[in-house]
GULO-817156 format. One record per residue: residue in three letters; z, x, y of N, C-alpha, C in turn. Coordinates in pm, whole numbers, plus 50000, padded with zeros to 5 digits. Atoms other than C-alpha are relative to their C-alpha. Layout:
N
alaZXYZXYZXY/...
***
This chain:
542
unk501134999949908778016672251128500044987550086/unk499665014349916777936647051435498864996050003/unk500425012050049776256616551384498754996350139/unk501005001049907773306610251683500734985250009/unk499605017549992774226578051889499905001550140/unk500705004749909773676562152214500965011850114/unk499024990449909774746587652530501084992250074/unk498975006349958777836577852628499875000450206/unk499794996249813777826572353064501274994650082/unk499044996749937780006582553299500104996850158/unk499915000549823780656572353717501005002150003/unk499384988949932782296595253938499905000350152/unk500354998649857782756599354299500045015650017/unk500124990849942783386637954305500265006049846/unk499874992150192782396663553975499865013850036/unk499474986549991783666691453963499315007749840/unk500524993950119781736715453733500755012349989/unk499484988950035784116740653595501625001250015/unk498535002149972787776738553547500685011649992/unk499064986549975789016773253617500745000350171/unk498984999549926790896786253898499734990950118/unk500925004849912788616772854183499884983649971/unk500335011150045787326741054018501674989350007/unk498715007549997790996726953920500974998750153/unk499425004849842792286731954292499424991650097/unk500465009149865789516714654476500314983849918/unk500075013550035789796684054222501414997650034/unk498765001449954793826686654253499994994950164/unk499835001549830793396685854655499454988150052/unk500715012349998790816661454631500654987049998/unk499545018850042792486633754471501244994250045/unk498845002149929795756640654665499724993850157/unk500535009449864793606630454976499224991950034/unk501095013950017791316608754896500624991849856/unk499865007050096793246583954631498644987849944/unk500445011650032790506563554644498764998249894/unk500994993850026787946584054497500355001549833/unk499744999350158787686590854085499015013650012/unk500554986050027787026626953997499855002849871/unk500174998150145785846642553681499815015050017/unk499964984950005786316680253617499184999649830/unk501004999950089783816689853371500335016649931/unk499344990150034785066721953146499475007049892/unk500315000350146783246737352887500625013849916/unk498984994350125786166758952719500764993849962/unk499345007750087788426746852535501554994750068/unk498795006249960791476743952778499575004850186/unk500514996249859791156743853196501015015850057/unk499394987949968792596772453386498965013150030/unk501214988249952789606801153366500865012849999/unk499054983949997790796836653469501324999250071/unk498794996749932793026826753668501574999149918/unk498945001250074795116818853380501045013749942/unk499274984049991795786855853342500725006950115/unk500014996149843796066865253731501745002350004/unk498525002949918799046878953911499944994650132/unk499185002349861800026879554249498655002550101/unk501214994049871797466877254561500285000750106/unk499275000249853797666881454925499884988350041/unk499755010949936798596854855125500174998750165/unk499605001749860798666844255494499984993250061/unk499715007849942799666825255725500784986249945/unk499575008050078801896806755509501884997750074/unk498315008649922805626784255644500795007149930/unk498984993250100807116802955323500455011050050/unk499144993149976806756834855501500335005350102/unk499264998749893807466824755845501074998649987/unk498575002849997810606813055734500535006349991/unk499004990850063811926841655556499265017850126/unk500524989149911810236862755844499305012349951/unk500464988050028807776883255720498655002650005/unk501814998149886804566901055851499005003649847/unk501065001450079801536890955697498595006450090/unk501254991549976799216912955880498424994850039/unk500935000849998797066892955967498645003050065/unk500804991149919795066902956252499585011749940/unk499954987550004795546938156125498995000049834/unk500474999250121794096929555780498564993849989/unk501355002050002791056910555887499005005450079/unk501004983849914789736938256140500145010249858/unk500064990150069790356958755831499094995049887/unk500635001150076788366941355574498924992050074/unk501615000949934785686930955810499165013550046/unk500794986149976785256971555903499024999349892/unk499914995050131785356972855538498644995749932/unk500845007050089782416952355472498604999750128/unk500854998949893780526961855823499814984750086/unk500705010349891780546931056021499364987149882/unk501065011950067778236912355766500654990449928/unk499355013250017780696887655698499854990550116/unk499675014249889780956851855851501515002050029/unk498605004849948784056854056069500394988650008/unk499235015650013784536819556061500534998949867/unk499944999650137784406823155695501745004649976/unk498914991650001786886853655696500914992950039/unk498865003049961789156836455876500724986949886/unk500045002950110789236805255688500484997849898/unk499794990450107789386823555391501665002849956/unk499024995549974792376840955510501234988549977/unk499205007849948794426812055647500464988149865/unk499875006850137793516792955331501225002049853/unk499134992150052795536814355132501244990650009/unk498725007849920798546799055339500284991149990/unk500005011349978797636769055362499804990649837/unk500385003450173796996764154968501434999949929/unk498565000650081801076779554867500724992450064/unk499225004349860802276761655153499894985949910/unk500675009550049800516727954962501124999849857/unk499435001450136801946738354612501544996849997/unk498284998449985805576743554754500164983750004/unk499125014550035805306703954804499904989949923/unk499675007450182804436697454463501085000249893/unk498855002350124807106704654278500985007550110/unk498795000849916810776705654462500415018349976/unk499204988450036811526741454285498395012450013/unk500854990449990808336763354357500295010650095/unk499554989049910809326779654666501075012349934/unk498874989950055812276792554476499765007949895/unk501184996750077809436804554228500785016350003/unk500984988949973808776834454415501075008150081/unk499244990949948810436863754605498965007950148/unk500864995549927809146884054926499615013849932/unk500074983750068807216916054792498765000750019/unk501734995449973803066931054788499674996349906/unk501415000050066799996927654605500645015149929/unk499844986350108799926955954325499365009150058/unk500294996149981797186969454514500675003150150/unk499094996549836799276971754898500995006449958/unk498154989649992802396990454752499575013550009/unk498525001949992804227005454851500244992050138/unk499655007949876804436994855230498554995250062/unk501495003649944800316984655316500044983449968/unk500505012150069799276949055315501114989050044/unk498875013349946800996914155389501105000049897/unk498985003650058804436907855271500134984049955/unk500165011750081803776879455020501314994649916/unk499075008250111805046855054792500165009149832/unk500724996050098805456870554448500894995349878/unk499535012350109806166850754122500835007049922/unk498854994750100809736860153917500544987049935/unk499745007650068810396829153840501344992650040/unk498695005249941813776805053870501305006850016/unk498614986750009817146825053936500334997649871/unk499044997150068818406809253673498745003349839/unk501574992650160815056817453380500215017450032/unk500104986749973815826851753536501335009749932/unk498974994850028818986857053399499965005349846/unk500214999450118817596857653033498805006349969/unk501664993250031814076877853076500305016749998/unk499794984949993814486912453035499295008850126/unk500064999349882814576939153328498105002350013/unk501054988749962811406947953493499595015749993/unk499764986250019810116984253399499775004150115/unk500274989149895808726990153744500845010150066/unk499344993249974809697021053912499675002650141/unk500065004149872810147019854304499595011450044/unk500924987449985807747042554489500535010850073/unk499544980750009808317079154597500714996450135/unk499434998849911810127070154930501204992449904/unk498455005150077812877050454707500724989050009/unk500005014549952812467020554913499674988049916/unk500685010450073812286990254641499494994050022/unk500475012549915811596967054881498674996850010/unk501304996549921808516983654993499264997749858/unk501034996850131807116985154600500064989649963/unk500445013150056806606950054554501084988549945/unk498845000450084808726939754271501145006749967/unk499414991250009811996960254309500464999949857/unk499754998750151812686978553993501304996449913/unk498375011050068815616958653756499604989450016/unk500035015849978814266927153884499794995649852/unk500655009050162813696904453539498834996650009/unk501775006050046810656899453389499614988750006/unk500305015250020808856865753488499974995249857/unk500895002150091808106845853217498794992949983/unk501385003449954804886835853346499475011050083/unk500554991349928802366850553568499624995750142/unk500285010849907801536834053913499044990349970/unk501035005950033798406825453798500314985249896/unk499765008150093799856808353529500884986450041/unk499275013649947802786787053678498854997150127/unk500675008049887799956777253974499114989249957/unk501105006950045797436766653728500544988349898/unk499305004850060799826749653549500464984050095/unk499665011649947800766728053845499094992150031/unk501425001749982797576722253935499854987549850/unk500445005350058797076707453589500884984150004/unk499475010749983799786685153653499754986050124/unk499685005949926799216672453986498634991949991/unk501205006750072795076664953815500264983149932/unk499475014550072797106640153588500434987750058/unk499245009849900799446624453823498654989350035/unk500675006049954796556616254033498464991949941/unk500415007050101794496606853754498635005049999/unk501194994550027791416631553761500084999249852/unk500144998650153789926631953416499285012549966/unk500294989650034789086661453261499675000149844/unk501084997050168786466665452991500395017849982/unk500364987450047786846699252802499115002949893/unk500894997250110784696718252546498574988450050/unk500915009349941782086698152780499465005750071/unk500964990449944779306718152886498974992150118/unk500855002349878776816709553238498305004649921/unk501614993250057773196712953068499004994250140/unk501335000849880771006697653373500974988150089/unk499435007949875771196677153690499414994650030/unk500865011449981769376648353834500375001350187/unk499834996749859768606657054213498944992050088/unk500385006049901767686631354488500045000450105/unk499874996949858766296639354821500825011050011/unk499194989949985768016672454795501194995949965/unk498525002550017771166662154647500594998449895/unk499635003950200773126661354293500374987750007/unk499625009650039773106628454196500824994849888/unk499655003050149774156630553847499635013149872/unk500264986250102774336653753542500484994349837/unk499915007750144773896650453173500745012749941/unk499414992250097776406671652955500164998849873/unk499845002150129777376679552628501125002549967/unk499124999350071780656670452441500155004349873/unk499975002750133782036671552133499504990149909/unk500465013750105781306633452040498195001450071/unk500935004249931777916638952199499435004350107/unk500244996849871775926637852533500354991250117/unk499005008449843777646622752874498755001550068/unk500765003149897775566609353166500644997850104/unk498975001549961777506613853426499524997050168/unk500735004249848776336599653828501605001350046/unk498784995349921778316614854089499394998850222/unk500345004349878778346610354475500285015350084/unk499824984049962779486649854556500235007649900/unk499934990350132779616681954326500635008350041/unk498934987749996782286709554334499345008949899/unk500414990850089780196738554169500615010950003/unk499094989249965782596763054071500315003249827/unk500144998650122781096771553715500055020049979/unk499404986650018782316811753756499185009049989/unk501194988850022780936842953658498684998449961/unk501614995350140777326857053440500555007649994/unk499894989350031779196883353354499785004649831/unk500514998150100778736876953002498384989649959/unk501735003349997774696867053053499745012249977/unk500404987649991773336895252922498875007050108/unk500484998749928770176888953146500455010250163/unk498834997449843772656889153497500165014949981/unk499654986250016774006918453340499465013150047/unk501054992149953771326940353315499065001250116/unk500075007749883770016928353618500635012850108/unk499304995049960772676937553781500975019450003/unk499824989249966773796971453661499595005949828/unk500444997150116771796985053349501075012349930/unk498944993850080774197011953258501324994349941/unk498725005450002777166991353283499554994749874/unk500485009350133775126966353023500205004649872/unk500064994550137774786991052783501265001849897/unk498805000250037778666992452733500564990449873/unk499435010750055780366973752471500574994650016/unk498885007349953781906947352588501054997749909/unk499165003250099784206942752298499934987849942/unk499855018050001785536907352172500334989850080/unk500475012149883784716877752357501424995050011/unk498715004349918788156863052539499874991350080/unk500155013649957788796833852653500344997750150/unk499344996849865790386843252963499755013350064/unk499914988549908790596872353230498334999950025/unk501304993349940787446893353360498305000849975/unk501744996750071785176891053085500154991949912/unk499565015550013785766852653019498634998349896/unk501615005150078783026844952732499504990650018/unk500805013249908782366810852942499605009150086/unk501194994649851780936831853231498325002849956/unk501204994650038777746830953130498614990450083/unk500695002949871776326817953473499034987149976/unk500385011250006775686782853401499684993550155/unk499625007749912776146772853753497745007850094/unk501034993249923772966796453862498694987949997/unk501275010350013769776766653734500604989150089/unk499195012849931772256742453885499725000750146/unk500064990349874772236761854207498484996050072/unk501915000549965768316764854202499724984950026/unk500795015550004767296727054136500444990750130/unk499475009349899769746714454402499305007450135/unk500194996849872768186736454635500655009850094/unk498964991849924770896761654717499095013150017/unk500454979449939770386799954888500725006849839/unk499464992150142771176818654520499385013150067/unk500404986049948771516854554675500095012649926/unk500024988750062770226877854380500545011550075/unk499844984649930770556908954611501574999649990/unk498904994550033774236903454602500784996449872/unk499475004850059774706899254248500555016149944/unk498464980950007777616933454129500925002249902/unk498744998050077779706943853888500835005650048/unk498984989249949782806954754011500805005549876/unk500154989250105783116983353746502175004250069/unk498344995749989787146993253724500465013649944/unk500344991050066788697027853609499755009350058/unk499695003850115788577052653476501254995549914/unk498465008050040791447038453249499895008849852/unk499324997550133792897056552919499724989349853/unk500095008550126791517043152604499975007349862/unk500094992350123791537056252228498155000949927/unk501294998050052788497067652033499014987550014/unk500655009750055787237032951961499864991250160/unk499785007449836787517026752362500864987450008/unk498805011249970790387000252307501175007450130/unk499074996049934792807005952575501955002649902/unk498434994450125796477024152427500694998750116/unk499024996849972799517016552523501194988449878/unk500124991449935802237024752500499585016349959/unk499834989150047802137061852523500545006850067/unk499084993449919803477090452634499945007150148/unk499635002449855804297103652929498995014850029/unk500854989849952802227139052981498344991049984/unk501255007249970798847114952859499744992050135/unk500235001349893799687097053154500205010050123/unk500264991349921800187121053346498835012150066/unk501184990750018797167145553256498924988750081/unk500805009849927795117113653358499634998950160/unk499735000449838796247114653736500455019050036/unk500074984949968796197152453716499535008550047/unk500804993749934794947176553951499785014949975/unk500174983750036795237206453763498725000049836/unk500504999550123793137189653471498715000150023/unk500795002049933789247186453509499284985349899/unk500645014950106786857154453380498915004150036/unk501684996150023783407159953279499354985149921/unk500935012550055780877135653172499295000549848/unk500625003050111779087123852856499765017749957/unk500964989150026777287158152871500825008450010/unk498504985650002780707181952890499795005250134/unk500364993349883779777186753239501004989750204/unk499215005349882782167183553585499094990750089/unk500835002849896780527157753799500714993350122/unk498985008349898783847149754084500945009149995/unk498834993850038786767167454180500834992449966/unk499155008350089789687156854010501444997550066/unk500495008050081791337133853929499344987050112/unk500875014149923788717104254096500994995050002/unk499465011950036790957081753969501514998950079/unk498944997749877793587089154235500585003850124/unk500524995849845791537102654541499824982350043/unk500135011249969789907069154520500604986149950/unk499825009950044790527030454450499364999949882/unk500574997650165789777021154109498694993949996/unk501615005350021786697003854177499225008850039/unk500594990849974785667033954364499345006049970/unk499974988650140786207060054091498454992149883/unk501385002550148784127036453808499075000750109/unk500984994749980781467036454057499345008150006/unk500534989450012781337069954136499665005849830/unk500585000050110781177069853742498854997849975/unk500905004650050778327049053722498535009350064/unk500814990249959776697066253965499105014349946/unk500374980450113777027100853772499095000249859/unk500425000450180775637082953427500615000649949/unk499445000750063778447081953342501364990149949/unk499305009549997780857053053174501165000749899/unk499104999250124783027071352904500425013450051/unk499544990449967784447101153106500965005949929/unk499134993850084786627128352957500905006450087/unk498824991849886790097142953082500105018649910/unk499994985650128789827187552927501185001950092/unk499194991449962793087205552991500445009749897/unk499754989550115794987232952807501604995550004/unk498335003349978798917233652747499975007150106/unk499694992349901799007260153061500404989450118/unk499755012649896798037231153302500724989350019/unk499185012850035799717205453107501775000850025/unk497984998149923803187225053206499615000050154/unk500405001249845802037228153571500044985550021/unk499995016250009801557189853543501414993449998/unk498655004250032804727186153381501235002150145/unk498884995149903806637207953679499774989350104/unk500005010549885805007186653938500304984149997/unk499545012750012805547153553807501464996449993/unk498865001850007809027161753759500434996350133/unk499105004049863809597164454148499274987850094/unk500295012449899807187135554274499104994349889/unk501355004750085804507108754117499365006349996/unk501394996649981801847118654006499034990549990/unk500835014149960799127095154130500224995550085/unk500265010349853798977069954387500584985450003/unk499055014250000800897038854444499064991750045/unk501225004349939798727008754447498535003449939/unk501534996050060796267027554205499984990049841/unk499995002350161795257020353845501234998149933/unk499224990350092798347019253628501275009150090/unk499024995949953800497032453902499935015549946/unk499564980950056801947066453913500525004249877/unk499374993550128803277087253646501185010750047/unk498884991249993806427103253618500265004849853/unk499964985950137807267136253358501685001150043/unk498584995449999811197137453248499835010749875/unk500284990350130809967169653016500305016250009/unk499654988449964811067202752997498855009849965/unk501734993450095807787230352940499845000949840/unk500274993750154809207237652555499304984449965/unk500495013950053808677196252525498884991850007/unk501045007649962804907193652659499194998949851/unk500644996850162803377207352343500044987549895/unk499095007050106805167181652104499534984150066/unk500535014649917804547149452359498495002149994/unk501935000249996800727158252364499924996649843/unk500584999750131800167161851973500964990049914/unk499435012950037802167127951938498474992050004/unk501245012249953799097108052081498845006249890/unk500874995250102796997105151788498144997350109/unk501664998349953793887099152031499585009250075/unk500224981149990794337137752150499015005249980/unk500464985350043791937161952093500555012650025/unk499534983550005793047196852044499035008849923/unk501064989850075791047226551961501005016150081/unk500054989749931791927261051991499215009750041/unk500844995549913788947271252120499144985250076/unk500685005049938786737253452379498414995349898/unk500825004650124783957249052105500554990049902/unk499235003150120786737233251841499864985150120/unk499765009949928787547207552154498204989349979/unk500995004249967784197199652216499324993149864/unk500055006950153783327191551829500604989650015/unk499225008250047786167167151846499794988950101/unk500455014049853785347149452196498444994649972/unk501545004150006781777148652066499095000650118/unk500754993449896780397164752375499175016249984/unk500404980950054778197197852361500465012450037/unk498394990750000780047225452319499085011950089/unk500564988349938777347247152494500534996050186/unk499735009349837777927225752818501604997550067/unk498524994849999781327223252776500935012750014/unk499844990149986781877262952730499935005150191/unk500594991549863779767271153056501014993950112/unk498935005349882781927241453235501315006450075/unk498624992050038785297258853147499715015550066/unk500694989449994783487291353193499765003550179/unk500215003449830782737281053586501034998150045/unk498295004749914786137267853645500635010550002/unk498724987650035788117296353528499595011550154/unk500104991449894785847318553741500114996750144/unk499215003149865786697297154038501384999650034/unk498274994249982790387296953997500125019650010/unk499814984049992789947336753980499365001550131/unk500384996949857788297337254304500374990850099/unk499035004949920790597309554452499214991850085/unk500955011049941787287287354547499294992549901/unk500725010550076786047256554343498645000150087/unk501334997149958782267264454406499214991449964/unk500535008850113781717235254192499964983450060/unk499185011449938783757207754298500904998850104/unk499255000549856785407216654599501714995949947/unk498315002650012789107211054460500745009850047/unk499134988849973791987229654618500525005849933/unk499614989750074793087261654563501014998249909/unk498675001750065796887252454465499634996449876/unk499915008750135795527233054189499385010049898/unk501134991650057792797261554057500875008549937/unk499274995650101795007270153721498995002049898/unk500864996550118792817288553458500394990649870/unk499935008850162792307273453126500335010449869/unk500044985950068793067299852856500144994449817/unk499755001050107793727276852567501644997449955/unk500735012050093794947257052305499684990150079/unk500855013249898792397229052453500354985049941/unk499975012050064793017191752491499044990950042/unk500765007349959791407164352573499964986949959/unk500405013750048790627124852555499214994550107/unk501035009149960788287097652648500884992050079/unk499975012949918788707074652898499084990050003/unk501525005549967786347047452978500114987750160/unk500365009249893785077021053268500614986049944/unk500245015250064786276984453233499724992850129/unk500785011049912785636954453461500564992150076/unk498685015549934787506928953737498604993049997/unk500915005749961784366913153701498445000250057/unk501064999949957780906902753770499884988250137/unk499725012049920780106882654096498365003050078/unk501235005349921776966870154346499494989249975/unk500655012150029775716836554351499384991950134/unk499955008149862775466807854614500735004050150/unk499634996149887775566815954955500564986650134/unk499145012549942778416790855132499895006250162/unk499654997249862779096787455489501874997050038/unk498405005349956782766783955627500484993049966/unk499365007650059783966755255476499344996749848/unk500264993450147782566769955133499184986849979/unk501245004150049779496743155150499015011850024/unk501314990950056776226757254985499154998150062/unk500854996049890773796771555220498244996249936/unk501305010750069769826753755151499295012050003/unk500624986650016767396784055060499174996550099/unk501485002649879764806765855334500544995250112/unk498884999049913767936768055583500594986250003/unk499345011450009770466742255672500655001649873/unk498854996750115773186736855400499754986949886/unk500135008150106772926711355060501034990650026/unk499365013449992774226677055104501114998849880/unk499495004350085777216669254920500485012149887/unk499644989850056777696706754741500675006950058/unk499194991050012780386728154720500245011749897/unk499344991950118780826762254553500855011650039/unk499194987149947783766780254578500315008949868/unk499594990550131785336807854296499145009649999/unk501254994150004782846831354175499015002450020/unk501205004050005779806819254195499814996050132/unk501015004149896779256816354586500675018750040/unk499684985849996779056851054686499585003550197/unk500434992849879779406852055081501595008750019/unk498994991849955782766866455075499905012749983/unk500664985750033781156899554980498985004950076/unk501144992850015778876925355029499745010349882/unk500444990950125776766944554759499185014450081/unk500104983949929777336983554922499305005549839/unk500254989850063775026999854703499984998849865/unk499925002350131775946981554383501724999649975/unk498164997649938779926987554538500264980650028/unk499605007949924781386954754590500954998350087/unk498655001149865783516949754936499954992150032/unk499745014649968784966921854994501414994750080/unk499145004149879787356906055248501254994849903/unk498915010950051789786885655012499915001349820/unk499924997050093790556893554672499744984249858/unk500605012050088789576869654354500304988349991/unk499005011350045792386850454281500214993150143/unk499595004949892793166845654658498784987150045/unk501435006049968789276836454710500084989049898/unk500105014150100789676808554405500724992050036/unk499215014249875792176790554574499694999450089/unk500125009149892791776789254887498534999250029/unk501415006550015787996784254848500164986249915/unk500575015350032788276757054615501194991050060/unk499045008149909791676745154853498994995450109/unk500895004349874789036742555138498674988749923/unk500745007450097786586727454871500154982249986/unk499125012850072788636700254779500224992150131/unk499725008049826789296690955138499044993950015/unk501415001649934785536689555247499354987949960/unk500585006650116784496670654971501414985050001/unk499235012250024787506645854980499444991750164/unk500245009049884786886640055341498334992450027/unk501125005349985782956637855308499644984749887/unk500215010750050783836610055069500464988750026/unk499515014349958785496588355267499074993250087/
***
């Protein structure tokens, strides 16, 4: 038990509350341009890094890396497209910015360490393949770490072009992730320059003069810190695990089980929106209205909703299947099929959430599941750029049977009642579903769901079926920044001396409906928000 004793105090010229992806770049940037200054990153998990420690690859632009190697980053073309995307109600100064930041952030890292450039390769975002989207940097690692990682499984998309699919398929497996070798340098270049970094060191209150953070008292391990600071980098991340926020934010989603708490990725058990009282007291714009889950999905999980892999190859396939149908909690069609490959994946879980529904079901029969099989043989099935990528079937019809009743998280019934017992849906609701479909494939019009004819294959039996469910890239809305990601004053004008970039300032968004659309993707938005961060704040301290 620790021992009560006098609070230990701390001076600081620039405190950075939160050492994840965001937080660790503006203090890194900081102290590379202002030597003169003493920073303190303030961390309360147990090691810095945040989600981004999981993260792959993001877009990038306007970066020397890939003028050199000549390659179009879209930019114009990509910020008329995610300003449609979000109606205007972005700050174009912001957007831009934003954008350029990106660039101007790998461009930065390349002249930290002599061998980074040679990191990376030209290829897309997971979500731009096969040919959409800027031709980025994307992390494989050193030629010669490459010679000993085993190949890449990806499989190059339906035109055959590798180039175009990101990572061409054979390449070797990094042995990192971008996220990881970035945050990694990052931690190094903290040291060099001699930021200090408290971890397992939590932000409990703040001491605010004349509108301004003066100082903040935390809690360590040995104790409580007093810590007086002259600017604040607030870039303390999600509420996604606040249960309040949560519910709040999207009461069905809440009800979900989040599973076990993780130290990293989406559903970080530090997010639990520390930065929001912080926010308030200093005086910032905290813009409830856009606070969102961006709901993911649906995605393939086993009874107990853990995600399975691997498995086989008709489960994925039935998933992205248009001959199969998905019904809700209640055994009942509410989308034509499959969502999960008309739309984006954030789309799809919305239109889930929408329906009431967050544990969707895939019903087919073996009839469809060979129809599935024939078509996957001659192209993906699915969407490049989606969930999970496409699916490809090397199966002959006698071999669908045998690959299905491998996957022990199957259901099979040979009747539509037997299924429905086993999915734990009602079998009266389920019958009539089946019952409606069939009679629309016999009259060659989905009266239901509007799906095309080609696909409208009766069901006749033995029935299968499994669960899918919703998961999460996250919860987001907080502080509302202006262009150089200072925090906007709720009684106008902007907060002296605050910065929040990462998560927790939420103008790079809009909240469509409970939809989040947003100009610049997470990982991209954590750097070069807290790259612009780190600037602002180094220069407002000289």
């Amino acid at each position: 038990m620790r021992k009560d004793k006098a609070m230990e105090t701390k001076h600081c010229d620039l405190l950075v509350m939160g050492g994840g992806g965001a937080g660790l770049v503006a203090a890194a940037r900081a102290a590379e341009l202002n030597p003169n200054i003493h920073i303190i990153v303030v961390e309360k998990g147990n090691a810095t890094g945040g989600g981004a420690c999981q993260a792959g690859d993001f877009r990038v632009y306007g970066s020397q890396w890939q003028k050199e190697r000549g390659l179009n980053d879209n930019l114009a073309a990509d910020l008329r497209k995610r300003m449609d995307e979000t109606f205007w109600r972005i700050d174009r100064k912001l957007a831009l910015n934003a954008f350029l930041g990106t660039g101007r952030f790998f461009d930065w890292c390349c002249t930290l360490s002599p061998d980074c450039a040679d990191r990376f390769v030209p290829g897309r975002y997971v979500f731009d393949r096969p040919d959409k989207g800027p031709e980025i940097p994307v992390y494989v690692g050193l030629p010669e770490e490459r010679k000993n990682q085993p190949a890449m499984p990806m499989m190059p998309p339906p035109d055959g072009d590798d180039e175009k699919g990101g990572m061409p398929a054979g390449m070797p497996m990094p042995g990192m992730r971008t996220g990881t070798y970035l945050m990694k340098l990052m931690r190094e270049t903290c040291k060099k320059d001699g930021v200090e970094i408290l971890t397992k060191t939590r932000i409990t209150d703040v001491t605010v003069e004349n509108g301004k953070i003066t100082g903040a008292t935390a809690e360590g391990p040995d104790g409580t810190i007093g810590i007086s600071c002259r600017a604040v980098v607030l870039a303390t991340g999600s509420w996604i695990s606040n249960p309040k926020y949560l519910e709040m934010a999207s009461p069905l989603f809440a009800k979900m089980d989040p599973g076990k708490p993780v130290p990293s990725g989406h559903r970080n058990s530090n997010y639990t929106g520390d930065g929001i009282p912080i926010a308030e007291k200093a005086g910032a714009l905290v813009d409830y209205q856009s606070f969102c889950i961006r709901a993911m999905g649906p995605g393939l999980v086993g009874k107990d909703g853990s995600p399975i892999f691997p498995r086989g190859q008709m489960a994925d396939a039935m998933a992205r299947s248009p001959y199969a149908i998905q019904i809700d909690e209640q055994g009942r069609r509410y989308t034509c099929e499959p969502s999960g490959t008309r739309f984006p994946a954030e789309d799809s879980a919305h239109l889930g959430l929408l329906q009431g529904s967050t544990t969707p079901y895939v019903v087919f029969d073996l009839n469809t599941a060979k129809y599935t099989a024939q078509q996957a043989k001659k192209q993906n099935m699915g969407r490049e750029g989606g969930m999970g990528g496409p699916a490809r079937v090397n199966l002959e019809p006698d071999q669908v049977q045998a690959d299905l009743e491998r996957e022990k998280f199957m259901c099979k019934g040979e009747t539509v009642e037997e299924l429905a017992e086993k999915l734990g849906v009602p079998a009266e609701n389920l019958t009539e579903t089946v019952r409606i479909y069939n009679e629309s494939c016999k009259n060659g019009f989905d009266s239901d769901c509007f799906k095309e004819a080609e696909y409208l294959i009766p069901m006749t039996g033995p029935f299968y079926g499994f669960m899918t469910a919703l998961n999460t890239d996250g919860a987001f809305g907080g502080a509302q920044v202006n262009e150089n990601i200072q925090a906007k004053a709720k009684d106008g004008g902007l907060v002296e001396g605050l910065w929040v970039p990462g998560d927790f300032s939420s103008s790079r968004f809009i909240n469509d409906g409970g939809l989040k659309r947003q100009i610049i993707n997470d990982l991209a938005w954590a750097f070069s928000s807290g790259f612009i961060a780190g600037e602002q704040a180094a220069e407002y301290l000289k």
